[in-house]
C-alpha positions as CSV (number, residue, x, y, z in Angstrom):
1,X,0.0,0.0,0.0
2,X,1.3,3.5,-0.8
3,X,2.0,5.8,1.7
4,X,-0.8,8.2,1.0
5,X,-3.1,4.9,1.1
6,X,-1.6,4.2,4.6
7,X,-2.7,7.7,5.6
8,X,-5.9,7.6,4.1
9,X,-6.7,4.0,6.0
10,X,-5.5,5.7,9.3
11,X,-8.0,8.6,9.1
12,X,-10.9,5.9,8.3
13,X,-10.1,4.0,11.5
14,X,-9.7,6.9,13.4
15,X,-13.6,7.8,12.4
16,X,-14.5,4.9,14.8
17,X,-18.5,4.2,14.4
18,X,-18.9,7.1,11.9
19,X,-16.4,4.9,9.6
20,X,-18.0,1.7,10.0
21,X,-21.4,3.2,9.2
22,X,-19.8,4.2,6.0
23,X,-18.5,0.9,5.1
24,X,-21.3,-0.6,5.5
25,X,-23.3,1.8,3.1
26,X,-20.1,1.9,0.7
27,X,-20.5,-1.8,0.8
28,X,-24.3,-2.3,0.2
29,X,-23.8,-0.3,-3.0
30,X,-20.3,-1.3,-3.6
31,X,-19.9,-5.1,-4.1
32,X,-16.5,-6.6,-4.7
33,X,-17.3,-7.3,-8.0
34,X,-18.1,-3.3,-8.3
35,X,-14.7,-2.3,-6.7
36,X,-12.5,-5.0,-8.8
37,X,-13.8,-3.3,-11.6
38,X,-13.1,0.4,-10.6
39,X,-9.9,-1.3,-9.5
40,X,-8.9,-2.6,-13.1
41,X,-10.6,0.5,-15.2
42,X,-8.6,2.9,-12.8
43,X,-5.2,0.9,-13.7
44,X,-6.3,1.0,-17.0
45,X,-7.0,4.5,-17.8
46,X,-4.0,5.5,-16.4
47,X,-1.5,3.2,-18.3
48,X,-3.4,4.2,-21.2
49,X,-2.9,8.1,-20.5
50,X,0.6,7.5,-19.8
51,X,1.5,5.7,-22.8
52,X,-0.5,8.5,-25.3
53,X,0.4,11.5,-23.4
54,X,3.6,13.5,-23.0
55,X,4.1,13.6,-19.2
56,X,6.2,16.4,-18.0
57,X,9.2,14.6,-15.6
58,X,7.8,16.5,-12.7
59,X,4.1,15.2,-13.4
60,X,2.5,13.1,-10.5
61,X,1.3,10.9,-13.3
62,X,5.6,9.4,-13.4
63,X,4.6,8.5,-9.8
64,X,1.9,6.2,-10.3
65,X,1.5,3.5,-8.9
66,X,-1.4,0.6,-9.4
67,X,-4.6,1.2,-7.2
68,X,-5.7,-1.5,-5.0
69,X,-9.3,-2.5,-3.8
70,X,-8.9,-1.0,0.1
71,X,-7.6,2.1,-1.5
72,X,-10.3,2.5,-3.8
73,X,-12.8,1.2,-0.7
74,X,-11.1,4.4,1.3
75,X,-11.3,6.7,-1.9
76,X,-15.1,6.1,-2.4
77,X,-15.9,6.6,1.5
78,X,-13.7,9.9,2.0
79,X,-16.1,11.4,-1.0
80,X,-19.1,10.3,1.1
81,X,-17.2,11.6,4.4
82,X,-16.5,15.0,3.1
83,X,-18.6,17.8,3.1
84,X,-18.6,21.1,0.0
85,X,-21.3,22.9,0.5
């Protein structure tokens, strides 16, 4: 897991009940089948946009690295976390 993966799996434990109310709405949505998929399209798009695209050497994009289903589990519940009015 990448270090801003780690960080992002840290805040969701430190929600306490809060987070595991949203994992278990994420998850009645959000099947494994569901998140492989987001999983692999994710990976996808961006091996796709950094083979067609110039990428500037101080891009982010040289930095990826492959998504993983609990990151993409913490992704999806942060957006339903966070509050913009």
């Amino acid at each position: 897991m990448c270090r801003v993966a780690a960080q992002m799996a840290q805040f969701w434990d430190g929600l306490g009940q809060l987070g595991d109310i949203v994992l278990r709405d994420l998850q009645t949505y959000f099947t494994d089948d569901v998140l492989d998929l987001l999983v692999v399209e994710t990976n996808r798009y961006a091996e796709q946009y950094r083979q067609r695209n110039v990428v500037p050497p101080h891009s982010p994009v040289n930095t990826w690295t492959p998504t993983e289903k609990n990151e993409m589990l913490v992704f999806l519940g942060l957006m339903g976390i966070v509050y913009k009015p």
